[in-house]
C-alpha positions in Angstrom: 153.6 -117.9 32.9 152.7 -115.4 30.4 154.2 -112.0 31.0 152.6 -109.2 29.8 154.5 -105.6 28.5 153.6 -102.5 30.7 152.8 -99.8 28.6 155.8 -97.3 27.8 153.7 -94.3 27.9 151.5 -93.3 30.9 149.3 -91.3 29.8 147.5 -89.1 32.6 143.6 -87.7 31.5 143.2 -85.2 34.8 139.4 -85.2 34.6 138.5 -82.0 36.7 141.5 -84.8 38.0 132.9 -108.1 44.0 131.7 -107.5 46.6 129.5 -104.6 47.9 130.3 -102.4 50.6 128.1 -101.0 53.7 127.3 -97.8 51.8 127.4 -95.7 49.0 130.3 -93.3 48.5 129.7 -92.3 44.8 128.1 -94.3 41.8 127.6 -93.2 37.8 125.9 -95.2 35.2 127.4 -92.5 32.8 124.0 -91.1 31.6 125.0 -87.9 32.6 127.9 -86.5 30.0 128.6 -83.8 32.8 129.4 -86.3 35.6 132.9 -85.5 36.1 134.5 -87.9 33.8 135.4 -85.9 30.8 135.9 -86.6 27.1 138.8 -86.0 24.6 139.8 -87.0 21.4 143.6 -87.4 20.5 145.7 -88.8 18.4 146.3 -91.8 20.4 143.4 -92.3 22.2 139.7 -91.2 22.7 137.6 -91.2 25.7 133.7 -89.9 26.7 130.5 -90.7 27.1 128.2 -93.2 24.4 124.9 -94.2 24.9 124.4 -94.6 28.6 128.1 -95.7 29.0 131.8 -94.4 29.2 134.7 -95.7 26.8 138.2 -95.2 26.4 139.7 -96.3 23.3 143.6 -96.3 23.3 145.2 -96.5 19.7 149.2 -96.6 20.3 150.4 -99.6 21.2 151.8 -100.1 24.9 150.2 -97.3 25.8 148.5 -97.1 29.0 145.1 -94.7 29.1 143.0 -93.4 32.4 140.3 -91.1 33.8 139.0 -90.0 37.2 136.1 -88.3 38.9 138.1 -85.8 41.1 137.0 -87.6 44.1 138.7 -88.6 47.4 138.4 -91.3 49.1 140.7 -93.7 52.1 138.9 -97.0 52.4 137.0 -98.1 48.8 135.1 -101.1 47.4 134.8 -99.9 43.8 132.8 -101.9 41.3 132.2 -101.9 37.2 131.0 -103.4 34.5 133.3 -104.0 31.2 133.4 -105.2 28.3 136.2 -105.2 25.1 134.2 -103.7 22.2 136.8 -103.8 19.8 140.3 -104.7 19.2 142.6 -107.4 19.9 142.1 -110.3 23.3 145.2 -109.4 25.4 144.6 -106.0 26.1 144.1 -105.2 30.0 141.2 -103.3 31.6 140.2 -102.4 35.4 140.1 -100.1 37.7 142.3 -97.5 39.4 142.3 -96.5 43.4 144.2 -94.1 45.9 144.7 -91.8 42.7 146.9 -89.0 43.5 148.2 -87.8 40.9 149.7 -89.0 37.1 152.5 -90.8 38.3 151.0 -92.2 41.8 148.3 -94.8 42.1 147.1 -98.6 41.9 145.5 -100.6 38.8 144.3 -103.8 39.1 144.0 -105.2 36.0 142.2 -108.1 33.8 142.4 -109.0 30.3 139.6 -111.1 28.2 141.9 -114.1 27.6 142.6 -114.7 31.4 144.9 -113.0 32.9 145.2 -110.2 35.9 147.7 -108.3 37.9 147.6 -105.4 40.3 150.2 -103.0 39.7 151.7 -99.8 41.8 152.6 -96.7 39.9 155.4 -94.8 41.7 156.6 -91.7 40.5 155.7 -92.8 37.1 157.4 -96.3 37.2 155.1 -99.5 37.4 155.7 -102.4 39.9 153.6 -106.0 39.4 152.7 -106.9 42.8 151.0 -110.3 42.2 154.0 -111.7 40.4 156.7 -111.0 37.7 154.0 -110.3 35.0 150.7 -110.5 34.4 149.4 -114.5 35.3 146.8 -116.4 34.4 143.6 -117.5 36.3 140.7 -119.9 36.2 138.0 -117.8 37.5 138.6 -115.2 34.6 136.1 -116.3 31.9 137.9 -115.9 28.6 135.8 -113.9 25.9 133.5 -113.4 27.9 130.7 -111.0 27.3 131.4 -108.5 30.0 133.3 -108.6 33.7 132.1 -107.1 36.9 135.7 -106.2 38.0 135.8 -105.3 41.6 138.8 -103.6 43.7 138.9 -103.4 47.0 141.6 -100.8 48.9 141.3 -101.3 52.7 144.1 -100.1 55.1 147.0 -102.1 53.5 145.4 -104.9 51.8 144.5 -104.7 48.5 142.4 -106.8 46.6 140.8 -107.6 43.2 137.5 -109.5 42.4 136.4 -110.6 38.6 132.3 -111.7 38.4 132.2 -111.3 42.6 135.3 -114.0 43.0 138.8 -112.6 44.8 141.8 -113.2 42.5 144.3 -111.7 44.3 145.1 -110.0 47.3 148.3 -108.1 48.1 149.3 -106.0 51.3 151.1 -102.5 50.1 151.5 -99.3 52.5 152.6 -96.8 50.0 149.6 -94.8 49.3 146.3 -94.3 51.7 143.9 -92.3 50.0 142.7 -90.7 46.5 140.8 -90.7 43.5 139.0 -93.6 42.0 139.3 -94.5 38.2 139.2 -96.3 35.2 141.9 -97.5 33.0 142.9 -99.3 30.1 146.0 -100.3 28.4 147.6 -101.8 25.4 150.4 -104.2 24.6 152.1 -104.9 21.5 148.6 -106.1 19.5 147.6 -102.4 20.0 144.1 -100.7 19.7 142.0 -101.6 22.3 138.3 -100.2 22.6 136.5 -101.1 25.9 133.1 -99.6 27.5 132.2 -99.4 31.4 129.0 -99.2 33.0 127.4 -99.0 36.6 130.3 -97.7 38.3 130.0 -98.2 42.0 132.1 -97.0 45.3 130.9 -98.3 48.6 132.3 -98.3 51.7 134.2 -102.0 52.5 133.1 -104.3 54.4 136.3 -105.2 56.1 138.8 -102.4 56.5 
């Protein structure tokens, strides 16, 4: 079992802030610039709007680096598209729910050599839910192109989906309701460049 360093710094960007659902709570395809997502350039990291797509680019190593809509939601099946553009296999990338605030929310989280975990983030401090660390799975194609990385947040079960297929599943009552988001984070091979695309937010199917 391979376990994987949770970033040291939590960076919070406060932007104004599977499997399909019944219906439509909120989708982008990031054409718009204005759609609520924000850019910003720092030292350590970069994030905005390229080419019909949205990126965040995190430069510090085991840093961990996030943006919302300013939406709220309870019950969510959230969907994306994503793909590593540059930087080193390892690096995690997914998908935030019940967002409430920097310190507060869940990630589930896959990297391009295999691996996954869903994570709580309490007051600032991270707890692996699916395990000790990150672990590894078969149904995560490694290198692959791009990942359709579905999460699914439905009364106290939470679950994540890679190319339609569940991964894991975990029960958790801590938090009910929030923003939605995206995320990525580094570990010790540091920069890490990923792009999303066709961001969805349906209503699940099972609550």
């Amino acid at each position: 079992m391979r376990k994987h360093l949770w970033p040291v710094f939590l960076v919070a960007l406060l932007v104004s802030c599977s499997r399909p659902g019944k219906g439509v709570l909120f989708s982008d395809r990031f054409g718009n610039p204005e759609s609520g997502w924000g850019k910003e350039s720092q030292e350590s990291f970069d994030r905005g709007y390229q080419e019909g797509e949205y990126f965040i680019e995190v430069y510090e190593p085991n840093w961990l680096v996030w943006a919302t809509p300013g939406k709220r939601f309870q019950d969510v099946a959230i969907e994306v598209d994503a793909r590593r553009v540059s930087g080193a296999a390892g690096g995690n990338f997914g998908l935030l729910c019940r967002y409430r605030r920097p310190a507060d929310f869940y990630y589930f989280a896959v990297t391009d050599d295999g691996y996954y975990a869903i994570l709580r983030v309490e007051d600032g401090e991270p707890t692996v839910l699916t395990g000790s660390g990150f672990l590894p799975s078969p149904d995560i194609p490694v290198g692959a192109a791009s990942y359709r990385i579905g999460a699914i947040c439905a009364g106290d079960r939470l679950r994540l989906l890679v190319n339609g297929k569940e991964i894991a599943a975990v029960v958790d009552v801590t938090f009910r309701r929030g923003d939605v988001g995206l995320a990525v984070g580094t570990g010790h091979e540091g920069p890490l460049r990923v792009h999303f695309d066709n961001f969805r937010v349906t209503e699940p199917e099972e609550k």
